[in-house]
Each structure stands twice: as C-alpha cells, then as structure tokens.
PLY file of the C-alpha trace (Angstrom):
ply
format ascii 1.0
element vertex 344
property float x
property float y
property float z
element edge 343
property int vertex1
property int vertex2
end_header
-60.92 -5.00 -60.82
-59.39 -8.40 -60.49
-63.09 -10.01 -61.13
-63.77 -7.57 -63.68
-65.17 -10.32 -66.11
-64.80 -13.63 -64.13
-63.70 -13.54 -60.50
-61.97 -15.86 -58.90
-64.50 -17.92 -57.71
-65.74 -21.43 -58.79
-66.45 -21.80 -61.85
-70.39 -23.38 -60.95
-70.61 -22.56 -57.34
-74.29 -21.63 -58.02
-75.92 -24.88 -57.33
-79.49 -25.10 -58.23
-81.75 -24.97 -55.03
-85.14 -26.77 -56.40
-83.80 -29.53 -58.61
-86.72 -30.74 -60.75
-87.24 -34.53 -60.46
-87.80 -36.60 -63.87
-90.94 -38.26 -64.24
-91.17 -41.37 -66.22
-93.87 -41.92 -68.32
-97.11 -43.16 -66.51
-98.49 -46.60 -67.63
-101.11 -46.63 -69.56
-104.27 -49.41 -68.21
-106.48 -50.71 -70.43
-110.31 -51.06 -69.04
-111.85 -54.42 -71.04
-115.44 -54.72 -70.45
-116.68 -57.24 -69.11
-120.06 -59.80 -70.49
-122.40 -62.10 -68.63
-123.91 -65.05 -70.04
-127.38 -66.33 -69.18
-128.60 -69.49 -70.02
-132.33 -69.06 -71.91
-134.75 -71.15 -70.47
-136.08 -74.03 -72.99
-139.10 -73.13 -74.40
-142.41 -76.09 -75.00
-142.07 -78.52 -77.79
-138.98 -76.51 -78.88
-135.11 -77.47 -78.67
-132.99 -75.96 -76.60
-131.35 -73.00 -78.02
-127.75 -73.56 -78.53
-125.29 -70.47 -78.01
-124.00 -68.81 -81.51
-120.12 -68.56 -81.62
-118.86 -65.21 -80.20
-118.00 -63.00 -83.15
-115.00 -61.57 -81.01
-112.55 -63.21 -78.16
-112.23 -60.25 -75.67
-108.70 -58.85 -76.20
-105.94 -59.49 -74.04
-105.29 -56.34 -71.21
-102.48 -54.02 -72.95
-99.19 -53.60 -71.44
-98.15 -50.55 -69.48
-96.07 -48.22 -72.00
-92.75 -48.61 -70.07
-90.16 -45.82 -69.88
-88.36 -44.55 -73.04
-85.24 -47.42 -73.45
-81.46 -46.07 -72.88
-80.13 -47.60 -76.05
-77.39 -50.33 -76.14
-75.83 -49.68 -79.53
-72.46 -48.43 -79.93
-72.33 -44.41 -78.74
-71.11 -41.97 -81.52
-67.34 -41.17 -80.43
-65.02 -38.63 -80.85
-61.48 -37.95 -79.17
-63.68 -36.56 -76.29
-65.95 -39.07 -75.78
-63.37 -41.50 -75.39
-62.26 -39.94 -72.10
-65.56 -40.64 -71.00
-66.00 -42.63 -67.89
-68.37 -45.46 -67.27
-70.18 -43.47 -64.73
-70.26 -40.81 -67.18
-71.38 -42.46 -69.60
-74.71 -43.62 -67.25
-75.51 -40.36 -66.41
-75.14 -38.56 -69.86
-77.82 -41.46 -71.50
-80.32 -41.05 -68.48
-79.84 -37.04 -68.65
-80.04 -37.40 -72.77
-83.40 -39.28 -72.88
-85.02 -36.69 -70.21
-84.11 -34.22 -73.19
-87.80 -33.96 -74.42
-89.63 -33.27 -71.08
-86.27 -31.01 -70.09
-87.15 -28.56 -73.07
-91.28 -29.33 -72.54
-90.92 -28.04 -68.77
-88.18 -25.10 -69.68
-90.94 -23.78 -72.29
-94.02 -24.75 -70.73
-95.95 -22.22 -73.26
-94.08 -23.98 -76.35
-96.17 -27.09 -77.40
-93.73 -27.89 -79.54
-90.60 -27.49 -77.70
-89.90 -31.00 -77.02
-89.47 -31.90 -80.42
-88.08 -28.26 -81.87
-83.59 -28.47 -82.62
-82.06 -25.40 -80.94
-78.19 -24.92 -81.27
-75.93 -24.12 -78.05
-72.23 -22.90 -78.01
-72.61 -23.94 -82.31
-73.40 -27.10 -81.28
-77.29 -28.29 -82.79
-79.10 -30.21 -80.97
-82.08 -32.52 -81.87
-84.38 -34.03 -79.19
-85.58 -36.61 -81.18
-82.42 -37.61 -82.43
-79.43 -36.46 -79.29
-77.29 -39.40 -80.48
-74.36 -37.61 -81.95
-70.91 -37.00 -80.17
-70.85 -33.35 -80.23
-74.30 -33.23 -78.43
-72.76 -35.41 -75.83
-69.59 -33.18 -75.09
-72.01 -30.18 -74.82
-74.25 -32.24 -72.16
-71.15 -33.55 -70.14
-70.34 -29.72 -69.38
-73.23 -29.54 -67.12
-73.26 -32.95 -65.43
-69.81 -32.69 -64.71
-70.79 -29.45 -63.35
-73.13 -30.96 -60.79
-71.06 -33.89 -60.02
-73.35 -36.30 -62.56
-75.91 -35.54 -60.43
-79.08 -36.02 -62.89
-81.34 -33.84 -60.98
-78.89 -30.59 -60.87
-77.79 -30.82 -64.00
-81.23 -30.89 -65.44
-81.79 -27.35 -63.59
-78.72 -25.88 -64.57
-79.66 -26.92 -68.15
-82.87 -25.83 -68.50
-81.93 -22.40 -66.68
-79.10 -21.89 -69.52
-81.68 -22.26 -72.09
-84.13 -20.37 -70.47
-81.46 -17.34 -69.95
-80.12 -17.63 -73.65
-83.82 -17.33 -74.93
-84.74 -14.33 -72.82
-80.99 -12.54 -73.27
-81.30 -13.10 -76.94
-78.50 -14.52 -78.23
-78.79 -14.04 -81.77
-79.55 -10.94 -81.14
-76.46 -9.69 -79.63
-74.03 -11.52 -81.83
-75.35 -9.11 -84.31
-75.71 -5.74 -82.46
-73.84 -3.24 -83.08
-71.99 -1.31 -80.40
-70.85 2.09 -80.55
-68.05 2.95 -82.80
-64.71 2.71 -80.16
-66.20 2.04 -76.93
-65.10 -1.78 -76.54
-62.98 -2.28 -79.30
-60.32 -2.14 -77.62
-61.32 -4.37 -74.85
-61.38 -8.01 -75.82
-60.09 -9.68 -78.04
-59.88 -13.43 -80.03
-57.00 -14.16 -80.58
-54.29 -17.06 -81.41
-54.16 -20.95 -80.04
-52.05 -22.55 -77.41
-50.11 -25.78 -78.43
-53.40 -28.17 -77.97
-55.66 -25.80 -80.09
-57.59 -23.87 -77.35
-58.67 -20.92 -78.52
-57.77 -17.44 -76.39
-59.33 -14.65 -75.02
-57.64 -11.55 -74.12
-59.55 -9.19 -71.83
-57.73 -5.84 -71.43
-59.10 -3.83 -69.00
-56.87 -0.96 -68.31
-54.22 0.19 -71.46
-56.18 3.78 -72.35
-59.64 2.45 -72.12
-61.97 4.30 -70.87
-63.43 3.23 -68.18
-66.49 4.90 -66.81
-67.41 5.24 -70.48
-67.03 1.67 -70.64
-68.81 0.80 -67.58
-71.75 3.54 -67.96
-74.29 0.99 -69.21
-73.87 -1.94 -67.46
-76.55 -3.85 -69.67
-75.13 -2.95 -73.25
-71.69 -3.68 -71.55
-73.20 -7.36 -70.42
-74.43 -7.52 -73.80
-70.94 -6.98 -75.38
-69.16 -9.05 -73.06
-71.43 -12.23 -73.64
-71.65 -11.77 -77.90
-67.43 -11.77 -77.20
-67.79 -14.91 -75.15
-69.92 -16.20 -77.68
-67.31 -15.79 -80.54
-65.23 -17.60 -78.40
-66.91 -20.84 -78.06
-67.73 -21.05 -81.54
-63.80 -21.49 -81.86
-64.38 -24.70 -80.02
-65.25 -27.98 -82.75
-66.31 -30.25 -79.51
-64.59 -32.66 -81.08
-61.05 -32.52 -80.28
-61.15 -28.79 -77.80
-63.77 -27.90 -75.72
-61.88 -25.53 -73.69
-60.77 -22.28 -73.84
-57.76 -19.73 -72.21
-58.44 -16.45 -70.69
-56.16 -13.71 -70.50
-56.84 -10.95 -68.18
-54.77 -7.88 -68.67
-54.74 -5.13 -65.55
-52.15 -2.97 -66.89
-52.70 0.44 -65.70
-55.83 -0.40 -63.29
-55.83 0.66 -59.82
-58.07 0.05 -57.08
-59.82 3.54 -56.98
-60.53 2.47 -61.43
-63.83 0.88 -59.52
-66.70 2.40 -59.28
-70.43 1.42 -58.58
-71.15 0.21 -62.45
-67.95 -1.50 -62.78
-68.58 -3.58 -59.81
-72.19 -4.22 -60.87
-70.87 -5.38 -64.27
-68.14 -7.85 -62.64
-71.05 -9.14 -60.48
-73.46 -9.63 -63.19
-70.62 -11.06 -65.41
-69.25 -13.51 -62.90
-72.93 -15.24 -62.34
-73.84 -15.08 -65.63
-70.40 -17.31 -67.03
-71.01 -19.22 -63.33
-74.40 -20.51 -64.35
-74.48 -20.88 -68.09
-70.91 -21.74 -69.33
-69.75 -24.83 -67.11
-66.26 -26.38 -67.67
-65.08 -24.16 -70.42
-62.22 -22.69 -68.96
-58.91 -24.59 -69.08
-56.80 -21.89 -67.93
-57.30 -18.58 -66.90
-53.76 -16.15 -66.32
-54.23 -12.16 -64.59
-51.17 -10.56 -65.56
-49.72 -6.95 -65.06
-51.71 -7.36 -61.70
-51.06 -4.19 -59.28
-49.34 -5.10 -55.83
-52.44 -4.36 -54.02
-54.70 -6.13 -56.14
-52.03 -9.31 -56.18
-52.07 -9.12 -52.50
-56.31 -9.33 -52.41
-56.19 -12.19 -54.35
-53.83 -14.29 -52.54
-55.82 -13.38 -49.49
-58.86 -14.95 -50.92
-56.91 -17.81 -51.85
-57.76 -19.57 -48.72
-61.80 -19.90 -49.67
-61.24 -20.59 -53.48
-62.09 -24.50 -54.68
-58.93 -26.50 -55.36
-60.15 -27.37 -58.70
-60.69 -23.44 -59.56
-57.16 -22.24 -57.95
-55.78 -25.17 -60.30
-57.02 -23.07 -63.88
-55.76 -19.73 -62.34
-52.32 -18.27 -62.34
-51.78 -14.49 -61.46
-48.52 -13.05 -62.72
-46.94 -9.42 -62.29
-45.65 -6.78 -64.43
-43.02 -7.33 -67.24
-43.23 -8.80 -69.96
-40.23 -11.33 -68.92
-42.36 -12.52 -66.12
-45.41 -12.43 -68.30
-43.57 -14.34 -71.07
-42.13 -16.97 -68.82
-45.70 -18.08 -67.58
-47.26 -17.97 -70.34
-44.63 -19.78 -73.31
-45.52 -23.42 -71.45
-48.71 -23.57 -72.75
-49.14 -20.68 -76.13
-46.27 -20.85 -78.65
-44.26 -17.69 -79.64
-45.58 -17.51 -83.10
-49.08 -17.18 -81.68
-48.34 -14.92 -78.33
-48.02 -10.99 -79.12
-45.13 -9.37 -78.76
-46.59 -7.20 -75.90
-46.40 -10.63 -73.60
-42.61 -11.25 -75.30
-44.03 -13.60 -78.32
-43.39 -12.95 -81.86
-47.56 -12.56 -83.28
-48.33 -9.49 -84.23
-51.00 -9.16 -82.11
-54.00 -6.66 -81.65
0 1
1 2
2 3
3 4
4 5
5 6
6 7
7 8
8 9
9 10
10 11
11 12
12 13
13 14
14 15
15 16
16 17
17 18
18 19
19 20
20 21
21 22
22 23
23 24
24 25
25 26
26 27
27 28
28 29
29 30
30 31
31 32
32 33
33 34
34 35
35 36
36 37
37 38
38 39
39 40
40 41
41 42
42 43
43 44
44 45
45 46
46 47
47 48
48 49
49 50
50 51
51 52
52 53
53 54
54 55
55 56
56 57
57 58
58 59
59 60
60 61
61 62
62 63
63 64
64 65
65 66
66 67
67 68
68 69
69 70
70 71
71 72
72 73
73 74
74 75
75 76
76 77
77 78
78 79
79 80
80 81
81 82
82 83
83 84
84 85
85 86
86 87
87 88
88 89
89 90
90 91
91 92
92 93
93 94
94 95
95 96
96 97
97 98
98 99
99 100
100 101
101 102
102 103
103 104
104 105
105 106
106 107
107 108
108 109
109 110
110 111
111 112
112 113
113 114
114 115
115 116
116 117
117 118
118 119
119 120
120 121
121 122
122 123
123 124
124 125
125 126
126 127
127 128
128 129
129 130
130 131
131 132
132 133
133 134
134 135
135 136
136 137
137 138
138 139
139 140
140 141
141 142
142 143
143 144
144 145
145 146
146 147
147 148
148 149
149 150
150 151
151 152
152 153
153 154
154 155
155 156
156 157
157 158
158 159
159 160
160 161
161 162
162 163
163 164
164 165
165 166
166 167
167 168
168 169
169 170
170 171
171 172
172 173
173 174
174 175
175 176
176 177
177 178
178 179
179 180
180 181
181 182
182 183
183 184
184 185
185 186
186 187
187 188
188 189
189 190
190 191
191 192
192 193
193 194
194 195
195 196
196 197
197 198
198 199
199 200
200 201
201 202
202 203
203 204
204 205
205 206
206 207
207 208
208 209
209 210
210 211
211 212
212 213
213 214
214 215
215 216
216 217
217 218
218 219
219 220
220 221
221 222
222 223
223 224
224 225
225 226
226 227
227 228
228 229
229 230
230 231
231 232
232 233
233 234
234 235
235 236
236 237
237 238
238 239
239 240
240 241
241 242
242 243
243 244
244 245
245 246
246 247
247 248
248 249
249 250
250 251
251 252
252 253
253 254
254 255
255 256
256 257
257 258
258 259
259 260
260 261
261 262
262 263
263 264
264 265
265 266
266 267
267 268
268 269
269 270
270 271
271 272
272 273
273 274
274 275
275 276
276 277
277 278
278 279
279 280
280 281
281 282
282 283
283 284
284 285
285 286
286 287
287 288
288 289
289 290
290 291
291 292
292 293
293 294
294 295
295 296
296 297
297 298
298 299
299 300
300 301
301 302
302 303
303 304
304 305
305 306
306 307
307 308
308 309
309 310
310 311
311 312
312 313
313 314
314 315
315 316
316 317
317 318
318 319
319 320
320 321
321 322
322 323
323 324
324 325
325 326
326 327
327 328
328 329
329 330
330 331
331 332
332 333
333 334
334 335
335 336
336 337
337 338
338 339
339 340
340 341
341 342
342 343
C-alpha cells in the first residue's frame, strides 16, 4: 500500500518512445515567368519598328519565408524565472515557438487548435502570445523532465494535453462523488515555511477500503480532481511545488487487494506522465515494519534525485513530528502529527 497514490518510483521515468521531430516551416519559391523577345523584321519603304517600353519590370524572385524568429527582447520574469539557466532558457524559447504545430499535431481534427488558449494546472496559455512568465514555469516542468531535450518534451507535452482532454478535466473537478466514500481520504491542507501547499493522503484511519477501491475509475477520477485542487494552490510565480503526506496508519499488507493495486498502478503512471517536477517533498509516515522494510529494499533501484524528495518515517507522533517541523510550522501541522492546527 506504500504506492497507493504515487510509488516510489521516478517521478518521469516514462520516457516517450517516438519523439516527434519539429519541422520548420518550408520555404516558399516563387516561379517568375519568363518572356522572349524577337526582333520584327523591317518591313519595305517603312521604318523600323522601335520596341514600346515594357509596361512592367519582371519582379524580383521572393525570399524563402524563414523559420518563425526566437525573440531577443527582454523575457517576462518572475522569482522563478530568474533561476533559470542559460541552457534553459534556449530550450524553453525553441520548445515555446513549436507551441502552434505542438497543439496542431496533438489535435490533428481541430483546425483551429493552434491558435485556440487552453489553461493547464490554472495556468492560461495563449499560442499566439506564450510570452508571459507563468507560461514559462509551466513549460520548464516538462523540459526539465526530459533533460531539455526538445524532442521528449514535446511528446510528453502533447500526451498531457491529449490525456487531460480525453479524462475531462473540467469535468471531474465538478463531479460529485458519493456522500462519505472519499471524504475522508485526502485532504488540502496548510503551507510549509516557503508556501508549498500540502496534501495529506490517508489511506488507512477507518476508511473503508474495498469500498474505496471498488471502482477503480471513479476512484482515479477522485484522486486526480484532488490533485487538481492542489496545483491550483500553486501561483507559478513564487511556488511551483507541492508536499505530499502519505498516512499508512492502520494498513497492512493483506489491506491489498486486486483493485487497490490496479488503482496504485493507474495512479502512479498517470502523476508519472502528466505532472512533472511538482513534488518537492513527499514523507510516508505511520509506515508498518513490513512495509518500511519493502521500501528500503527497493531503495537500491530508485533515482537519486527521487530518493532525495522522499522520507519514510514510523509510528508516533514524536517521530512523525520531528521529521516533519523542519520544513511545515506548528501553527499549520495538525495536532495528530504533534503541531498545533486544528486539522481535518
């Protein structure tokens, strides 16, 4: 149950296998027809004809349309775009003017997708107009993702919107659930100290769980509108991260069965592919020995850079407390994990 929502894998392991190349504009020729001039032949007891001025000069061939220009004026900033590198910085302009033929080739039955806003994570985005900081934070997630690689960042972009469209976001942030069934399983909640809004999954406490897990779509369903909520919490301007809280009090190994494994599996590709470099720290705590000691046995195959946002903690809510005061103040942590907030 340790991978219940997100296991501990890396974060984008799921790297695209047909990255689309992006084609540049193809120059347009200009065919200019061509005249001959004969001389007429002088005719008896006449003058020889002289040759009326042209009414036209043939034009001049036009010049291929070149590719669209990266712009050199001054990028719109914010506190997060400053921490941009130069390299970064490269890559997010190229990837930003292949917006238009991204969306045209994500919605190839659209013929107006290349020039149509959509809005991602609350963040809108115009095509015709990307140049705002926000819209670049939102990009960086998935070239940092693929290691600014251009190519595989332009998949894993156009797959996210292609998901979002067919999963129906909007939809789901407005379905309603029934009455008691998750309520009492996630939760947005509090800050840490740098404004990083937190999620509290709690998946044992007196859930229910095969009720829980007995539709494994409306559960996906849930569990996405929650993560949703969540990243609307984030202004992309000074936090675009989030922390995770994964609560196993009360889970055992034999809680899994067939739909909650499903779910976890489903879950875990689903924040893999379409929510890259979100997390900023992710904490399991009241973890059961056994489930502890099947996590640290993984620990050998997990990326550095995931093992880095995870931190698995035991029972107690001393030993909760203690790992979690260094980053979420007292007055925002619920007195369940030793803080002072009232909590849920």
């Amino acid at each position: 149950m340790l991978n219940a929502s997100e296991p501990p894998t890396a974060e984008n392991t799921a790297k695209p296998t047909h990255p689309e190349p992006a084609y540049a504009p193809a120059p347009v020729t200009t065919e200019i027809p061509t005249t001959t001039a004969t001389a007429e032949a002088p005719q008896p007891a006449q003058a020889p004809s002289v040759p009326a001025e042209t009414a036209a000069e043939p034009t001049a061939p036009a010049a291929p349309a070149a590719p669209e220009k990266i712009s050199d004026e001054p990028e719109p900033q914010n506190v997060l775009t400053e921490r941009f590198t130069t390299a970064e910085w490269t890559a997010l302009k190229e990837f930003r003017s292949l917006l238009p033929d991204i969306l045209a080739d994500a919605f190839p039955d659209d013929p107006k997708a290349k020039e149509t806003p959509f809005t991602i994570w609350g963040v809108k985005v115009d095509p015709s107009s990307p140049r705002n900081a926000k819209v670049s934070v939102v990009l960086m997630k998935f070239l940092r993702a693929r290691n600014l690689s251009i190519p595989d960042a332009r998949d894993m972009f156009q797959g996210t919107l292609r998901w979002r469209k067919s999963f129906d976001m909007e939809g789901a942030l407005q379905e309603k659930f029934p009455e008691g069934l998750f309520d009492k399983m996630g939760h947005v909640y509090g800050k840490d100290k740098e404004g990083r809004p937190i999620m509290y999954n709690i998946y044992g406490g007196d859930n229910d769980l095969k009720a829980v897990f007995s539709d494994v779509h409306m559960f996906l369903r849930w569990r996405v509108a929650l993560h949703e909520r969540l990243m609307q919490e984030l202004d992309f301007e000074t936090v675009d991260q989030t922390v995770q809280i994964h609560d196993y009090e009360g889970v055992s190994i034999t809680s899994r069965d067939a739909n909650s494994k499903n779910a976890a599996q489903e879950a875990a590709n689903i924040f893999a592919s379409h929510y890259p470099e979100l997390l900023f720290k992710k904490f399991f705590i009241n973890v059961p020995t056994l489930l502890n000691w099947m996590f640290w046995a993984f620990k050998a195959i997990i990326p550095a850079a995931t093992l880095a946002k995870m931190n698995v903690v035991g029972t107690g809510s001393h030993a909760i407390h203690k790992a979690l005061s260094p980053y979420i103040p007292d007055e925002r942590l619920p007195r369940r994990y030793g803080g002072q907030a009232d909590g849920f």
